[in-house]
C-alpha positions as CSV (number, residue, x, y, z in Angstrom):
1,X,14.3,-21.7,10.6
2,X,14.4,-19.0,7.7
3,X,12.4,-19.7,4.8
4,X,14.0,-17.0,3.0
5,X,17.5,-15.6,3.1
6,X,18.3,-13.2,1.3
7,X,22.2,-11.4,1.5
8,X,23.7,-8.6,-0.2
9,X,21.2,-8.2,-3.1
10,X,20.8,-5.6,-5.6
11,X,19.5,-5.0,-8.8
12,X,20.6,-2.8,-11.2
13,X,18.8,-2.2,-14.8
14,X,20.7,-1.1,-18.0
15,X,18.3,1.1,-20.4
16,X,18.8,2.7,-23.5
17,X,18.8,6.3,-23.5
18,X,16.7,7.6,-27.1
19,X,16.1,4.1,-28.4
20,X,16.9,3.9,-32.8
21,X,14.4,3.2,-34.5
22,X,15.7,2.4,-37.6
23,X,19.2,-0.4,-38.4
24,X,20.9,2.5,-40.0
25,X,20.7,4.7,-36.5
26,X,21.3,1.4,-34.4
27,X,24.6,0.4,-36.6
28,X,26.0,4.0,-35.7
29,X,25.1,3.8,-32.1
30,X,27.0,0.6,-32.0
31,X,30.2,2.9,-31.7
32,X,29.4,4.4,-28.2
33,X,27.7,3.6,-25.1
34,X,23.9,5.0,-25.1
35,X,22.5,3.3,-22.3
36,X,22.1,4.4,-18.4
37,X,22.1,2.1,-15.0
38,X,19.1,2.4,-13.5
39,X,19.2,0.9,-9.9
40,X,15.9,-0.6,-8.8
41,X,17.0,-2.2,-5.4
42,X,19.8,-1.1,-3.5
43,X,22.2,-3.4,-1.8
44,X,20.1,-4.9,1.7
45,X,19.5,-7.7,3.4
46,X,16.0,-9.5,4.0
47,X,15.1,-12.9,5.9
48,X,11.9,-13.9,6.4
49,X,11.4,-17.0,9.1
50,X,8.9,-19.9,8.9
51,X,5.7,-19.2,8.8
52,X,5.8,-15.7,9.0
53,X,3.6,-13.4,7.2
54,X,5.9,-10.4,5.8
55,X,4.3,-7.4,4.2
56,X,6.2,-5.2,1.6
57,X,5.2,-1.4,1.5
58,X,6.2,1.4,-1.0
59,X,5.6,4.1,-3.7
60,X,5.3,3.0,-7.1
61,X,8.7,2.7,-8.5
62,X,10.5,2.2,-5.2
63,X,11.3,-2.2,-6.1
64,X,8.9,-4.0,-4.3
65,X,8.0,-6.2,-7.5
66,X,11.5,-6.3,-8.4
67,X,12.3,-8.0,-5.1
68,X,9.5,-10.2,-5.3
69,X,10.7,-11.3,-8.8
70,X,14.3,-11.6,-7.2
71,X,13.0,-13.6,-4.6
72,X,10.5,-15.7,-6.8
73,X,13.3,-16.6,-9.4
74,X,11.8,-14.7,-11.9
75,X,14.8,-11.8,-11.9
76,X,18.6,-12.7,-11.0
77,X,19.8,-10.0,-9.2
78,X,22.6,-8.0,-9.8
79,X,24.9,-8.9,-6.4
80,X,24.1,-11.5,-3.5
81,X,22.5,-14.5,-3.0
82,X,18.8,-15.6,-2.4
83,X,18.6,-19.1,-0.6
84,X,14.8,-20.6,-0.5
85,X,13.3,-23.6,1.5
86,X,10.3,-25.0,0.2
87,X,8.4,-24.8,-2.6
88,X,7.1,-21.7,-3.8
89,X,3.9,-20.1,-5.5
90,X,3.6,-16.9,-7.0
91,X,1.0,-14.6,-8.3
92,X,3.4,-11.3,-9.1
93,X,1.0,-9.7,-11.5
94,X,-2.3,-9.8,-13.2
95,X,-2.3,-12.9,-15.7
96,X,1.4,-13.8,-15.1
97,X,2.1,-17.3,-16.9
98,X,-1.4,-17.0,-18.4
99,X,-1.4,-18.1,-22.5
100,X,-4.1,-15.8,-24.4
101,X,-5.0,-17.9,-26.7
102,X,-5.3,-21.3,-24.2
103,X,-8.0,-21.8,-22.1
104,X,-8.5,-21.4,-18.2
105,X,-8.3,-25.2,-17.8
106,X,-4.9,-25.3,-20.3
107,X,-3.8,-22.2,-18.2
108,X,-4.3,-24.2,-14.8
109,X,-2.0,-27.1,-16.1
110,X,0.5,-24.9,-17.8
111,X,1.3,-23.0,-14.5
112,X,1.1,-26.3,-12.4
113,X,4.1,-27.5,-15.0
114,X,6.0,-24.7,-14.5
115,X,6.0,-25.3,-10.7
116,X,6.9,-28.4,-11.2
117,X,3.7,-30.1,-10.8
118,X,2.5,-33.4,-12.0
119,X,-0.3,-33.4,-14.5
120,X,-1.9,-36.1,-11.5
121,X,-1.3,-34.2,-9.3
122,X,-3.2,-31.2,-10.7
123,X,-5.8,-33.3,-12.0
124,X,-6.9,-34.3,-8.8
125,X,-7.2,-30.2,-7.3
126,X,-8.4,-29.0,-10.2
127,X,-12.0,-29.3,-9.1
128,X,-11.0,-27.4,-6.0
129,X,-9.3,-24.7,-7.9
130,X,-12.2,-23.9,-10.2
131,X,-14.8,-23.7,-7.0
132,X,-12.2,-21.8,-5.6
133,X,-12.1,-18.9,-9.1
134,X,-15.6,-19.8,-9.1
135,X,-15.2,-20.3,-13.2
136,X,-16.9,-22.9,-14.0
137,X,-19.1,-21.7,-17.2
138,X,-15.7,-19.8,-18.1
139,X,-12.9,-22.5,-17.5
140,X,-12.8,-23.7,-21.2
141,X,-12.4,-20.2,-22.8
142,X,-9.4,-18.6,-24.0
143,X,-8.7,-16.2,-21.0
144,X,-8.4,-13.5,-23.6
145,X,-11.6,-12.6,-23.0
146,X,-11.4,-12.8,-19.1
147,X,-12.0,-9.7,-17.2
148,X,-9.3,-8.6,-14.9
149,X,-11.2,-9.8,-12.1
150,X,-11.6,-13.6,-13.6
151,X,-7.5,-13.4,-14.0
152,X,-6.9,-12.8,-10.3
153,X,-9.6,-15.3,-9.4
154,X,-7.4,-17.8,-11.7
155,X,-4.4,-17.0,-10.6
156,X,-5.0,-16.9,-6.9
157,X,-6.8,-20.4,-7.0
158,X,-4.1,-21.6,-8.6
159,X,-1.5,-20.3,-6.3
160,X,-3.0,-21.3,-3.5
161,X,-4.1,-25.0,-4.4
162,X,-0.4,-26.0,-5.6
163,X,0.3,-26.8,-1.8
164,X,3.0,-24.3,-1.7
165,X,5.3,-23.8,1.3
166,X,5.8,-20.2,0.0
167,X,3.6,-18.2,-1.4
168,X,4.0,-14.5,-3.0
169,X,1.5,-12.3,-3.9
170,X,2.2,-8.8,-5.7
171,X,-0.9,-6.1,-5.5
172,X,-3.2,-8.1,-7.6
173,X,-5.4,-9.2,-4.6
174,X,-7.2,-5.3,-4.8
175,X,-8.1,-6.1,-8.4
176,X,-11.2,-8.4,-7.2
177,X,-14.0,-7.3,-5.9
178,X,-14.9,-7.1,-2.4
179,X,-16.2,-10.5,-1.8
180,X,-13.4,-12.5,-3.3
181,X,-10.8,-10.1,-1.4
182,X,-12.4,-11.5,1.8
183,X,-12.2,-14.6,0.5
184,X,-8.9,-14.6,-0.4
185,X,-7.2,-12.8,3.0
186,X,-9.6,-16.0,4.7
187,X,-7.5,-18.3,3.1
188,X,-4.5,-16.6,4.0
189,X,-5.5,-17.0,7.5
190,X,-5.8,-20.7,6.7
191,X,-2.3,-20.7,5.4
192,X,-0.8,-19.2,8.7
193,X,-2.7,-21.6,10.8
194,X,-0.8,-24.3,8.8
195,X,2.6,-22.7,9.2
196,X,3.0,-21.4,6.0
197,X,5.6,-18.9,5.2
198,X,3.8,-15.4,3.3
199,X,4.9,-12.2,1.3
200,X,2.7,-9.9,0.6
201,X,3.1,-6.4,-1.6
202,X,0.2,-4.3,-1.4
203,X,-0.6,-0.8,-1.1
204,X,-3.7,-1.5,1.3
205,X,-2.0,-0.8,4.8
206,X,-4.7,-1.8,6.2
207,X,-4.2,-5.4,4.7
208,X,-0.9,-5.1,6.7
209,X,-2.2,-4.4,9.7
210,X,-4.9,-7.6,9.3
211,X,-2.2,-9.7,8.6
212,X,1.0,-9.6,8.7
213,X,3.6,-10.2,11.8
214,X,6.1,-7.9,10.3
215,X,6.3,-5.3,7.4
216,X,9.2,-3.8,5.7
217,X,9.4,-0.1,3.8
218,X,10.9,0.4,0.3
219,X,12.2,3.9,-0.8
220,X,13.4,4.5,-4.0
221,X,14.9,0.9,-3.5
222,X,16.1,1.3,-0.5
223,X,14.6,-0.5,2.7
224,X,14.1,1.8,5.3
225,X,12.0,0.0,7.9
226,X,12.1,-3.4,8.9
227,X,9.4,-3.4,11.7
228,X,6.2,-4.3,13.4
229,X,3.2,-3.3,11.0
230,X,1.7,-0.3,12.8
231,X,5.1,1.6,12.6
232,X,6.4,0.5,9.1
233,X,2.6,2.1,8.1
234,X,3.5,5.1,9.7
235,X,7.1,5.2,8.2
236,X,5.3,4.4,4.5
237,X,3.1,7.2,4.4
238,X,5.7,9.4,5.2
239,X,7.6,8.9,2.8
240,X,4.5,8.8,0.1
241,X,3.8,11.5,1.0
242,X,7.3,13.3,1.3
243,X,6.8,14.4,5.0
244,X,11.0,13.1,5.1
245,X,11.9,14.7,1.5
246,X,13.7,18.1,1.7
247,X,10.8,19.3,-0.4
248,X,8.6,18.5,2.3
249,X,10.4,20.9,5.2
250,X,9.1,23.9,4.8
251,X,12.3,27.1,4.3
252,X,12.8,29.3,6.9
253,X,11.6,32.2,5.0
254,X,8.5,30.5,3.3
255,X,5.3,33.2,3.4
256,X,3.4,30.3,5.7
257,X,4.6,27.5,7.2
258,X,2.7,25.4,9.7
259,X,4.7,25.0,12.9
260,X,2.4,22.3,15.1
261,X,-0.8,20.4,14.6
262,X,-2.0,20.1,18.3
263,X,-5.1,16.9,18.8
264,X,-6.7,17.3,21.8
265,X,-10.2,15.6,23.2
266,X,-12.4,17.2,25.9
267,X,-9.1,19.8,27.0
268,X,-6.9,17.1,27.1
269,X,-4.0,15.9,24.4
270,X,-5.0,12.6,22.8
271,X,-3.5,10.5,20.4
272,X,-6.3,7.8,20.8
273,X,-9.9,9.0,21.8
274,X,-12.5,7.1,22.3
275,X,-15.5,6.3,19.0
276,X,-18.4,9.5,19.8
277,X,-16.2,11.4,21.9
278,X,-15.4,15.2,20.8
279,X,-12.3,16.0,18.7
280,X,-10.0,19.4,18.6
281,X,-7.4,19.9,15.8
282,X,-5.7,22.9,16.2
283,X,-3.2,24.2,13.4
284,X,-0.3,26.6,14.5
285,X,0.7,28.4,11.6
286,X,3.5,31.2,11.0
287,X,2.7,34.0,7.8
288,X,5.6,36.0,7.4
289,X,4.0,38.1,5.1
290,X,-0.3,39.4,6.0
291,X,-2.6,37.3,4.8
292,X,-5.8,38.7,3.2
293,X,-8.2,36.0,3.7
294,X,-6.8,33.2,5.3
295,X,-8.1,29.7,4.8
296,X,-7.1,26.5,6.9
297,X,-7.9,23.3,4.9
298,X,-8.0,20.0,7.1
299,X,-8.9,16.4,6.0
300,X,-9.1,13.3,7.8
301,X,-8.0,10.3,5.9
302,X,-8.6,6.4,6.5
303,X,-5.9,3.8,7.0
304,X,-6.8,2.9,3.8
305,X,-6.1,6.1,2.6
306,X,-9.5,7.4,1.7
307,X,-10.5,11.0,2.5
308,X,-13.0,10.3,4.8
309,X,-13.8,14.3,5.5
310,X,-12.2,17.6,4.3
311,X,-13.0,21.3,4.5
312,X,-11.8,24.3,3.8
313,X,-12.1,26.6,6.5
314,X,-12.7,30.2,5.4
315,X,-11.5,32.2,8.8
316,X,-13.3,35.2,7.2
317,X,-16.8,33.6,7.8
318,X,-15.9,32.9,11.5
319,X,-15.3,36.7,12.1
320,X,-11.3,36.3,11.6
321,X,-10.0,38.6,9.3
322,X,-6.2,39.2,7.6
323,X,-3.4,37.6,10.2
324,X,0.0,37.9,9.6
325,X,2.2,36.5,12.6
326,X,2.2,33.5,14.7
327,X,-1.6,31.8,15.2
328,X,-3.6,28.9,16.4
329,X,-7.0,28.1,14.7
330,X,-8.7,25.6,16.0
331,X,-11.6,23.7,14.7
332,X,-13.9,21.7,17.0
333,X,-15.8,18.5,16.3
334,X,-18.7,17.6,18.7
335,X,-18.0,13.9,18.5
336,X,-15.7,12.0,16.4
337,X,-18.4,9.1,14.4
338,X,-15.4,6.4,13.7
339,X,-14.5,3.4,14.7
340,X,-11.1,1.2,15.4
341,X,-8.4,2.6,13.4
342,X,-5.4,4.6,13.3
343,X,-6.3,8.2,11.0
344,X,-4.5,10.6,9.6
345,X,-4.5,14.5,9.4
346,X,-3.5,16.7,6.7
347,X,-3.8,20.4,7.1
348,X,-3.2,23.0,4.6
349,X,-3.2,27.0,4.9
350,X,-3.2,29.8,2.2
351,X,-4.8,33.1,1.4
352,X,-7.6,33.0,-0.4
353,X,-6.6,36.0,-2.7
354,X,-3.5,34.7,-3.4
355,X,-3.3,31.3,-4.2
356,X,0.6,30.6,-4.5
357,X,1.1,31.5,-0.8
358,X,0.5,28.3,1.0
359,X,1.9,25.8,3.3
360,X,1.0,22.0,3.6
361,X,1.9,19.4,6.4
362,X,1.0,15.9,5.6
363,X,2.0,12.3,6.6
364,X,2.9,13.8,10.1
365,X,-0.1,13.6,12.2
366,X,-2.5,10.8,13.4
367,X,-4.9,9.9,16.0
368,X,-6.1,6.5,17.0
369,X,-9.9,5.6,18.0
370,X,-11.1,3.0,19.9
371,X,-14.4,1.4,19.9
372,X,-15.5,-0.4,22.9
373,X,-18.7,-1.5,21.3
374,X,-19.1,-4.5,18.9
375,X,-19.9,-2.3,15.7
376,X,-17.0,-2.8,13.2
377,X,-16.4,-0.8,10.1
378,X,-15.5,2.8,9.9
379,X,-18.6,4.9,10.8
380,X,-20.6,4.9,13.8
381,X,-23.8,5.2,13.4
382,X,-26.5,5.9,16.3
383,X,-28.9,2.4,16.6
384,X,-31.9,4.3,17.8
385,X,-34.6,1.5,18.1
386,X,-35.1,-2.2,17.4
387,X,-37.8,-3.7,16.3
388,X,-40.1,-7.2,16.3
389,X,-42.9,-8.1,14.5
């Protein structure tokens, strides 16, 4: 049974275009129309069943808050209907529902009261809830002078300890450090194990590829992927990155334009190679005009996406001098020093002498590695020795 059914929604926002600033310039705008629709979710369809686990992915700006708010109550949207079943909990933005001026502990039973929540009720968890922030010197200050890392801790314990059937969480988990973000994706392992239906925005992939059963892709408001994690990933950094914008395909008569980028291991294409085994990238590039000094960038960026490596690869100190034409370049790695996880290649190329002449292909390439070892992580190292005293 759906927990969430959502049909025909939109949202459309009207803004004022050159907001007056004084009554004088407001009374005179009265007499015409200076505002513009801004449309922050276009019309689509969403259901998420049972105790699922749902992940939202997209840009900034493409409405994945604004369908969390939709969804959450928060926002009425434009066109459709939302239906809910159970009870929901939210935590949409850092300090959301949080009073200045009150205190943690007069924070904790404000939000329960919104929810609907007994003052009982959250009498008896709030003991839970502050182990959980791990706030107790801080619980009776005004959360003015929180850090932003005590306001998620807050406002996840609370969340989370309101027994919610639903339970919606915008971005704010990467605010907290390290060790409360494991804490707080082990508790939402908890809440699948009991059934519990999820949403989750976040712009860690990587988060939904941990956790989620199913992810869907906003762009520009639009969903454009409603699919297992590892593919909506894929179809999210594609569009962050424009590799499906018309900006992003190169023009027939560009002065470069990178035409392939080949992976292969030991000879042999690979989209997943083995952790320690050697690595090939070669670029295939077009210069319709002679490059003095070429130079081929390529990076190698985490699921996460960190730039893990990147070099710029200056052909004239490999013996390689001006090209113009059709070419491969290939750069060679020994062994590849990662573990699990899916990484992704950017390659650039331009002439050193002339800046302006370049050509860029991201979002487009990936390999996979597998580690059949028990090391987890993202660099393998070499364990040489080990020791007893």
């Amino acid at each position: 049974m759906d927990a969430i059914v959502a049909e025909g929604i939109s949202k459309v926002f009207h803004l004022q275009v050159n907001p007056s600033q004084s009554l004088k310039e407001r009374l005179v705008r009265l007499r015409g129309n200076h505002t513009r629709d801004f449309t922050a979710l276009q019309t689509m369809d969403l259901s998420v069943a049972g105790g699922e686990t749902l992940g939202i992915l997209g840009h900034n700006g493409s409405g994945k808050s604004t369908l969390l708010k939709c969804i959450s109550g928060i926002l009425k949207p434009t066109t459709g209907t939302i239906r809910i079943r159970g009870r929901i909990a939210s935590l949409l933005e850092l300090g959301a529902g949080f009073h200045p001026e009150l205190t943690g502990r007069e924070n904790v039973f404000i939000n329960a009261a919104f929810l609907g929540i007994s003052r009982a009720e959250i009498a008896r968890r709030f003991d839970d809830i502050v182990d959980f922030a791990e706030l107790h010197e801080f619980i009776d200050e005004p959360v003015k002078h929180y850090s932003s890392g005590m306001y998620v801790r807050l406002g996840f314990a609370v969340a989370i300890n309101l027994d919610p059937d639903i339970l919606l969480v915008d971005e704010v988990l990467a605010v907290g450090d390290e060790v409360f973000q494991q804490k707080c994706l082990d508790r939402v392992r908890q809440f699948q194990q009991e059934g519990r239906t999820i949403v989750v925005v976040t712009h860690a992939a990587d988060v939904v590829r941990q956790v989620c059963q199913r992810a869907i892709v906003l762009h520009h408001g639009e969903k454009v992927a409603d699919t297992r994690p590892g593919e909506a990933i894929r179809i999210f950094r594609e569009h962050l990155q424009g590799a499906l914008s018309e900006a992003a395909v190169p023009s027939p008569d560009a002065p470069v334009r990178i035409d392939d980028l080949e992976i292969h291991s030991s000879g042999q294409e690979a989209k997943t190679i083995t952790s320690g085994d050697p690595l090939e990238l070669t670029v295939v590039f077009t210069a319709q005009r002679r490059l003095e000094r070429p130079v081929v960038h390529v990076s190698i960026i985490s699921p996460q996406g960190q730039t893990l490596y990147a070099i710029d690869i200056d052909l004239s100190d490999h013996g390689i001098g001006a090209l113009d034409g059709t070419h491969r370049i290939t750069a060679s790695f020994a062994r590849i020093p990662l573990l699990d996880g899916r990484y992704m290649v950017s390659t650039r190329v331009f002439d050193q002498t002339a800046s302006e002449v370049a050509a860029v292909r991201v979002g487009r390439d990936e390999f996979s590695v597998l580690n059949p070892g028990t090391a987890h992580g993202v660099v393998s190292l070499k364990l040489d020795s080990v020791t007893a005293d």
